[in-house]
N, C-alpha and C positions, 0 to 999 in steps of 0.2 A: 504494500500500500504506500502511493506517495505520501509526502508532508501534508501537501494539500488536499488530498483525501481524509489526511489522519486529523486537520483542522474543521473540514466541514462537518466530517464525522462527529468528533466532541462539541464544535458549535452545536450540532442537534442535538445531540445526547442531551447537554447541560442548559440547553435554553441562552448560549450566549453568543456574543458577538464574535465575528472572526479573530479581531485582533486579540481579543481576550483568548480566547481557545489558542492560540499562536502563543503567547506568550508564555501561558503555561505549560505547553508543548515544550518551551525551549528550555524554562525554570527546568520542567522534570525528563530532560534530554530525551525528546520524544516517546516516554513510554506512557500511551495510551493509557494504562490502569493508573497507573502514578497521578497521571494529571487529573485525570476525571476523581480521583480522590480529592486532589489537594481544591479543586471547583466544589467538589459536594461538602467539604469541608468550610470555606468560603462562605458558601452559600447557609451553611448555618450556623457559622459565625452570626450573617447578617439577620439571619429571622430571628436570634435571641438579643439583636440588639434592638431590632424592632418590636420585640414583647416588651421589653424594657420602658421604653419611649411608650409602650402604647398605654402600659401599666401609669408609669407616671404621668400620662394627661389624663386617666382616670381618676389618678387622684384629686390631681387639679379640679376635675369635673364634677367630684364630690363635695371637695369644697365650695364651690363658686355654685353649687348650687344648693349648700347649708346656708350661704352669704343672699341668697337670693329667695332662700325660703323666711328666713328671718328679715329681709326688706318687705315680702310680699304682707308676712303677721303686721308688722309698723303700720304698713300705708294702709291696711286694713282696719285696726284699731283706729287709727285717725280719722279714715271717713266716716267713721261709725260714731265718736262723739260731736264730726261735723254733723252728723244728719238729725241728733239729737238737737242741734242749737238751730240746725237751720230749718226753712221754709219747708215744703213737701216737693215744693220745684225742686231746689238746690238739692234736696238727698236723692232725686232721680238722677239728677246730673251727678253726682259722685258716684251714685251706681254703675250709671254707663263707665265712667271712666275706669274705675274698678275693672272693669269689664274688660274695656279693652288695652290695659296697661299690662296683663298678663299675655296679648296676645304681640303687644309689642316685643316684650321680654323673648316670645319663644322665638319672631322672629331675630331678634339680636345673635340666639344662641344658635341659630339655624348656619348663619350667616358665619360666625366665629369657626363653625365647625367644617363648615364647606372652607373655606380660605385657609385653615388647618388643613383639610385633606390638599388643599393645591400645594401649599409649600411643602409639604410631606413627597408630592407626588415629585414634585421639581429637585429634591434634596437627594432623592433616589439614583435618579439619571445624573449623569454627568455630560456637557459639550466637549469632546476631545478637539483639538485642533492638531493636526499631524503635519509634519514634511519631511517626507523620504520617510526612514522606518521610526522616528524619534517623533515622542508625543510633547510638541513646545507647548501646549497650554491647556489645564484642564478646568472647568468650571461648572458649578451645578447650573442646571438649569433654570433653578429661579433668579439665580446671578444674572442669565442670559435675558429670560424674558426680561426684570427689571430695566437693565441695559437697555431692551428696547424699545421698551415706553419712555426710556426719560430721554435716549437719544438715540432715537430712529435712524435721523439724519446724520448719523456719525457713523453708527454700529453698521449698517447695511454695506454703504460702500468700501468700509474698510475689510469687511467678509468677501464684497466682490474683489475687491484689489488681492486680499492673501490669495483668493482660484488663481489668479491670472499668475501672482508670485508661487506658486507651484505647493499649496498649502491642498490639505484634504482634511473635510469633515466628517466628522460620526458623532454617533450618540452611545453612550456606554452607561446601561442598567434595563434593571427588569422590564418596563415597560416600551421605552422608546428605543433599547440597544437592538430593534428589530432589526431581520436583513433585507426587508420590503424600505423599512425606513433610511436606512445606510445606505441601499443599493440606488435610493434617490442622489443622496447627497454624491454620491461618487459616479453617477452618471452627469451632475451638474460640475463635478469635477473633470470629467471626459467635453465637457462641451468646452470650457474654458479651455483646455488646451487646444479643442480643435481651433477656435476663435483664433491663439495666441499663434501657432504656425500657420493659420492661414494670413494675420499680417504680419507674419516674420516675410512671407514669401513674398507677400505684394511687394 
């Protein structure tokens, strides 16, 4: 079996990227078992640090919603001696609001939780940036997306300029280290060069 068969091979086996499978090919001097060990090993490493993380935003979650059960008792008791002093108008109007301050509340925590799951998701994956066989720069992804909301007009062109300087991109981790996803980026890296020789030649 070639190298390159023994890379694609463990890319499937292990669910990872080619470069990754390459690499550890070469840590465990090509022996198939060796590496797919030291990947299956890797790989849970990473799900017990992700039990870790997940345990402790449980905690979190416990707490901030003892903080949230003991604000809801407060604003509770309070409208309830307003509605004593006040009109029969004004204690309907506390009621609605009563009403609808907890649905504000769930939307806030809805909100928190989704924008936790996105930086979780970005923290995972990594942007590699490569040239030739050396990775010059590696970053999570929420680095990147950040990047390019605050500077679109910077970050884009300087990505197109590194294709055209002989750079290649990938994504490395569970969900985006796809080879549908990678095989985009390094076809946009195939066009760039073709661009680059054809006005080398004009």
């Amino acid at each position: 079996m070639s190298q390159y068969e023994m890379v694609e091979k463990l890319s499937e086996k292990c669910n990872v990227t080619l470069e990754k499978a390459r690499d550890t090919l070469e840590v465990s001097d090509w022996n198939m078992l060796t590496a797919t060990h030291l990947l299956e090993q890797e790989q849970f490493r990473k799900m017990q640090e992700l039990n870790e993380v997940a345990s402790d935003c449980g905690g979190m979650a416990v707490q901030y919603a003892t903080e949230e059960e003991a604000a809801t008792e407060e604003i509770a008791l309070d409208a309830e001696a307003a509605a004593t002093e006040e009109t029969a108008f004004d204690a309907a109007t506390d009621d609605t609001a009563r009403v609808e301050a907890p649905k504000r509340r769930r939307g806030h925590k809805g909100l928190k939780r989704v924008i936790r799951q996105v930086v979780a998701f970005g923290n995972r994956n990594r942007f590699v940036v490569r040239r030739g066989d050396a990775a010059m720069m590696q970053l999570p992804v929420t680095v990147l997306a950040l990047l390019l909301l605050c500077a679109f007009w910077v970050c884009v062109p300087l990505l197109v300029i590194g294709l055209f300087a002989g750079c290649r991109y990938s994504f490395d981790g569970r969900e985006l280290g796809r080879r549908d996803i990678n095989g985009a980026l390094d076809k946009a890296a195939g066009v760039a060069e073709q661009v680059k020789k054809a006005v080398a030649q004009a």
